[in-house]
Every structure is written in C-alpha cells, then in structure tokens.
N, C-alpha and C positions, 0 to 999 in steps of 0.2 A: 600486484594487487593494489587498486588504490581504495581507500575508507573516502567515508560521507560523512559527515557532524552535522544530524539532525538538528537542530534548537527548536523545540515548538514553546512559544512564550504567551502565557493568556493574560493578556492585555486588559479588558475587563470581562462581564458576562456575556459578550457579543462575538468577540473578534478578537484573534488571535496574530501573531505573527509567525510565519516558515520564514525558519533560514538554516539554508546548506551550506555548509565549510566544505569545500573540495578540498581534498591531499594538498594540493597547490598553492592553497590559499583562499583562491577566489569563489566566491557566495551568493548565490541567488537569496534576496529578501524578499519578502511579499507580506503585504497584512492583506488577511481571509475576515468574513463571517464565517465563525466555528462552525455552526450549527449546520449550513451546507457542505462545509468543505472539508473538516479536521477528519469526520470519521472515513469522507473516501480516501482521503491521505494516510490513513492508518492503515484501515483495510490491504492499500498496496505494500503498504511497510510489512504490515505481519507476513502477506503468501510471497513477496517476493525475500524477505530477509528468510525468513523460513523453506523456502525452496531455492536460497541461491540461485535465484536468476538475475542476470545482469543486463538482460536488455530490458526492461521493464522502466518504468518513471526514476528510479531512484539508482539503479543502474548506470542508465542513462544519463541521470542528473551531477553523478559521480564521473563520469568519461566527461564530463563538459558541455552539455545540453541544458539547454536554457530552461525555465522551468516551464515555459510557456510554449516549446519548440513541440510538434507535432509527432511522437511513436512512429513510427510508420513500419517498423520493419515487423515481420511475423509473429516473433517473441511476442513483443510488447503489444499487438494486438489481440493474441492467445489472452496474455494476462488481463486487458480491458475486458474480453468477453468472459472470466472469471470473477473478477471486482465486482461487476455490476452487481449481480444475481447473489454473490456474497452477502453486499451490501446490505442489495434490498431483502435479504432472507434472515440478515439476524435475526429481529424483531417477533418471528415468531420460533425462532432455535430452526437450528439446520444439522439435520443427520448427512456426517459428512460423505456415507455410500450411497445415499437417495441424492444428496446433492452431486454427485461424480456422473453420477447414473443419466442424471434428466439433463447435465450440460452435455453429455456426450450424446443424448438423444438429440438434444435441439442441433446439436452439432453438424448431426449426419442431415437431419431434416433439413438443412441446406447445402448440402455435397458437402458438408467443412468436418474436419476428422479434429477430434479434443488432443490437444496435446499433450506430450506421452507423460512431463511430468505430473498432471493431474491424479494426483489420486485421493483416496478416502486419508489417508496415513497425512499426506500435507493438508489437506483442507483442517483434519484435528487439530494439526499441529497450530496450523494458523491461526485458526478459532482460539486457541489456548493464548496465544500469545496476543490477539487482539483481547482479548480480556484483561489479560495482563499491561496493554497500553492503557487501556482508557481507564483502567483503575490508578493508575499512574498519571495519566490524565488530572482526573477528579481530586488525586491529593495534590496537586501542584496549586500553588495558590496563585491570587490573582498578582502579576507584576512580576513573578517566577516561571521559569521554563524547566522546559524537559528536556532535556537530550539524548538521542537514538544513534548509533551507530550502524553503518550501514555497508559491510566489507564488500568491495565490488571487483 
C-alpha cells in the first residue's frame, strides 16, 4: 500500500496551493483559485478516501499520475460521474438514497450501469467527512495548511 500527503495551503482569500507527497518522495504542486477548484478536490478526497477507491484522482496521483494526466480507465470515470452531481447538489443538502437513486437512473437512461460501490451508506459517509474537511478548511488560517492523507 502506498500513502499520499495531501498539503492544501491557503495562500490568501483567492488561491490556494495542492501539493501531493507520494510514498517515494516525489510531488505534484500547483497553485488553484479556491473558489473553483478546492471544493471539487475535496468532494473526490471524501467519496474516494471514504470508499477506498484507488483508481480515482488521488488514487491515481498516489501510483504516480500527474496531476494534470487524464483518468481514463472505468473506475475513475464511474467516480467523475459521482463528483459532479455531488458537487453541484450540496448547496441545497442531498438525501444520500434519492441521490443513489437518480444517478443510477441517469445511468441506465444511457445504456451505463452505477457502479456497484455506490450506495446510500458511502455517499453519508462522504457527505460527513466533506463537512468535516471544509470545516477544517475554514479553521486553517491564511499562510497555513492542512494535510490529508490518502492510503492507496
């Protein structure tokens, strides 16, 4: 098993910096605008650290994938068509068996079948622990980071 050493560092009120410590050593940096970027990078940190998937972004970022390299295998697209709809459903609370329900719908309504770890029980789970980042998040002061670990 190799670990990930998240650093997320909030630079000031705009922009942020990612950076992954792989096992090995070696690191992807990047500085983001937060306000686009931090809560889809979270969003994938909660369902995939909470569902133990390892093909996903962070997964992936862990095996040695750039952070800029392209998903492409199954997994990791299962999970992008999770993130999304996550994402954009915080903001008015998401029941996590109405939310299982209407992606396995949208799923079929294109020949495509939800993948089997989906359920009510992980999307809770996820949901909890995305609360628990971005509250972690908002105490981090500005010039300080946070760091996530990510066992892959």
């Amino acid at each position: 098993m190799s670990a990930l050493l998240v650093r997320l560092t909030r630079l000031n009120p705009t922009h942020h910096r990612f950076e992954a410590i792989r096992a090995d050593g070696t690191r992807e940096v990047r500085e983001f605008e937060t306000r686009s970027l931090l809560l889809h990078d979270l969003v994938h940190f909660a369902l995939e650290s909470e569902g133990k998937l390892r093909s996903g972004f962070f997964g992936t970022l862990a095996a040695g994938a750039d952070y800029d390299a392209p998903r492409e295998c199954s997994e990791a697209m299962q999970i992008e068509s999770v993130v999304g709809p996550l994402q954009g459903g915080l903001k008015g609370g998401i029941d996590p068996e109405a939310f299982v329900a209407r992606h396995r719908a949208a799923q079929h309504s294109m020949g495509a079948r939800s993948p089997s770890w989906l359920t009510p029980e992980l999307i809770a789970r996820a949901l909890e622990r995305l609360r628990q980042l971005q509250g972690q998040w908002r105490a981090t002061p500005f010039g300080q980071a946070m760091e996530l670990q990510f066992d892959a």
